[in-house]
Each structure stands twice: as C-alpha cells, then as structure tokens.
C-alpha positions as CSV (number, residue, x, y, z in Angstrom):
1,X,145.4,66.9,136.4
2,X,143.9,66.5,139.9
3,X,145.7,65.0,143.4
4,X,145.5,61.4,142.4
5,X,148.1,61.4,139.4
6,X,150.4,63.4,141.5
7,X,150.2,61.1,144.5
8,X,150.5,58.4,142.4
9,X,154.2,59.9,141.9
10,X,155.4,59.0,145.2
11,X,157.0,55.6,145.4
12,X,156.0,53.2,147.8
13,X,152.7,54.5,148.9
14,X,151.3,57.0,147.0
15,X,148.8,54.5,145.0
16,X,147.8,53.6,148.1
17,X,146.9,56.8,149.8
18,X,145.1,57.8,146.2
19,X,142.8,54.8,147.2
20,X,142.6,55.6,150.8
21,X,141.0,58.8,149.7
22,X,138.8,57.7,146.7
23,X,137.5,54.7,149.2
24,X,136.0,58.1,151.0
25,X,134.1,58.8,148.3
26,X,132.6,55.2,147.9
27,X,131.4,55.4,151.7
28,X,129.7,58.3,151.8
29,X,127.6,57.1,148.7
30,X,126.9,54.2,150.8
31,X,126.0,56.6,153.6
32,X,123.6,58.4,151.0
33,X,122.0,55.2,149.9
34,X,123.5,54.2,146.4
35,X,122.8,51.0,145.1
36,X,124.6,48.2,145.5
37,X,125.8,48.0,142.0
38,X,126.6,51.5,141.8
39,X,128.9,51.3,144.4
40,X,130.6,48.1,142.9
41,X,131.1,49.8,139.9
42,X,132.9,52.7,142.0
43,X,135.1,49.6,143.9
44,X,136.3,48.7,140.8
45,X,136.2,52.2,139.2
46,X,139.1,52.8,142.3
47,X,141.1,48.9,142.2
48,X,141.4,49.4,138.5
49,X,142.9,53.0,138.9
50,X,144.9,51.9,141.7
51,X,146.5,48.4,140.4
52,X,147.3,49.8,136.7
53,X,148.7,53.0,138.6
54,X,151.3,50.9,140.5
55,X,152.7,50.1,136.8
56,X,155.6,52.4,136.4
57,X,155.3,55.2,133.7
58,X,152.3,53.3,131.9
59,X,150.5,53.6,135.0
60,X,150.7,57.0,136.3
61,X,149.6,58.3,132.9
62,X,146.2,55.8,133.0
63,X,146.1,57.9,136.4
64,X,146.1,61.0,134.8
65,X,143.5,60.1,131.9
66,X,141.2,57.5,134.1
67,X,139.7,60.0,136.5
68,X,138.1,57.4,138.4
69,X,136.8,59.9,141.6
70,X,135.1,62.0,138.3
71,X,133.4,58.6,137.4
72,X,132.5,57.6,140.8
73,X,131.0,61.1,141.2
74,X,129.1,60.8,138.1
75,X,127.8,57.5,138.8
76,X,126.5,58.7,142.8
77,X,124.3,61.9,140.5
C-alpha cells in the first residue's frame, strides 16, 4: 500500500505530513532541473491526493489507489 495511505489514517495531521514528504520529492526535481510544467503537474499530482484524502473513508481509499509519489516519479524519468 505504501506510507502515504497509512499516514493518511491519523487524524488531524497525517494528510499533512503525507504532503510534507511528497513536497520532497517535487524539490529535488527542481533541484535536478524538471520543467516547469512537470513539476506543476507533480503540485497538483500531491494537492489533489492530499485534499480528497482529508475526506473521511472516501478519501483514504483515493490514497491508497492514487499513488501520486509513483506519478510524480514517473513524470521526473
């Protein structure tokens, strides 16, 4: 399942710290030199994961399916 779905359990926070740690992953393609609309597509990749996880239930299963570090690394190959 991967660390984001299970962080997204914890109330009150956990979303957050999910995209705390994918936001990582968004820098250091900026660091490497992605484009500039690769690494909006990551942004949103991460704020769409984040706000529909913050939905309870609904949310924490798009979580599990959405993968959106797996997208964000795909995009940054």
């Amino acid at each position: 399942i991967g660390l984001d779905p299970l962080l997204g359990l914890i109330p009150g926070g956990g979303d957050t710290a999910g995209l705390i740690l994918s936001a990582f992953i968004v820098l250091e393609a900026a660091q490497m030199g992605a484009s500039k609309s690769a690494l909006s597509t990551m942004a949103f990749n991460i704020l769409l994961e984040t706000l529909v996880g913050t939905v309870p239930g609904v949310g924490d299963l798009f979580d599990a399916t959405w993968k959106s570090n797996i997208r964000n690394i795909a995009l940054l190959e």
